[in-house]
C-alpha positions in Angstrom: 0.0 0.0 0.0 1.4 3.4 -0.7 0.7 6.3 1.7 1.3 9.4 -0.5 5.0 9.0 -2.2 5.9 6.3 -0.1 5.4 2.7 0.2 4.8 0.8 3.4 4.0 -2.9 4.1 3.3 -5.2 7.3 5.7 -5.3 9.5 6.8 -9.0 10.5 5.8 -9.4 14.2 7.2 -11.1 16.9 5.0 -12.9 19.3 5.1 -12.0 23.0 2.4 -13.9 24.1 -1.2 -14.2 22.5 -2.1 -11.0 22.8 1.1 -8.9 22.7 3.4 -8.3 19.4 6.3 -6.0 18.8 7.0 -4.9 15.9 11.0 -4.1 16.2 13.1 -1.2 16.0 14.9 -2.5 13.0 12.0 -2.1 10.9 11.8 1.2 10.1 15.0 3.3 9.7 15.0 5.8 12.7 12.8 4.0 14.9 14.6 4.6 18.8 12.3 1.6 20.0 10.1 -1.2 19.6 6.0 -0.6 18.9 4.3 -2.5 20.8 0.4 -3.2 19.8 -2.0 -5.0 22.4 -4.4 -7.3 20.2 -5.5 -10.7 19.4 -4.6 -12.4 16.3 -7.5 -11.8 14.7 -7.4 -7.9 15.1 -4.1 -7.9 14.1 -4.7 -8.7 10.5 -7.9 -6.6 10.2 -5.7 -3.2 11.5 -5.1 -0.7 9.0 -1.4 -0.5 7.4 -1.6 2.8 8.7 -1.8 1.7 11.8 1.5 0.2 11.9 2.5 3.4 9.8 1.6 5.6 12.4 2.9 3.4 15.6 5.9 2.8 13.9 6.5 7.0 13.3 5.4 7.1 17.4 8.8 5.0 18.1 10.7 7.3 16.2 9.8 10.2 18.2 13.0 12.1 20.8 12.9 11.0 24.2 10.4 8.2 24.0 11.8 5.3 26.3 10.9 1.4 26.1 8.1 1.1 23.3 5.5 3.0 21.5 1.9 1.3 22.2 -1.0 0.8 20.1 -4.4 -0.8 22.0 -6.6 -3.2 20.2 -8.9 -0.6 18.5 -6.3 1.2 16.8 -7.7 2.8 13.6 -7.1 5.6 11.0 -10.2 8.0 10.3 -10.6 9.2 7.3 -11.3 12.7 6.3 
């Protein structure tokens, strides 16, 4: 999916537990730490690339510190 000049796809995810996945900080140049999202399985494939857009641009902000976290109704809204 592209998102204005640039391309983005979804990120690979590593498993915490059932309903905790990281996505980590090597997947998006800049990115200071891990995103974190809180979901089940099932609402992970039905969130919005966006979503992992916009998480992923979260963990690349100054001064954040051990992960930037998305909750299971993460969405984009369209204008």
């Amino acid at each position: 999916m592209s998102f204005g000049n640039r391309v983005f796809k979804k990120p690979e995810f590593k498993k915490v537990s059932d309903v905790i996945w990281d996505i980590p900080k090597t997947f998006k140049q800049g990115m200071n730490v891990p995103a974190r999202i809180y979901a089940s399985k099932k609402i992970i494939d039905q969130m919005d690339l966006q979503v992992y857009d916009q998480i992923t641009n979260v963990a690349n902000l100054p001064g954040i510190q051990k992960y930037a976290f998305c909750m299971p109704d993460g969405h984009i809204t369209s204008s």
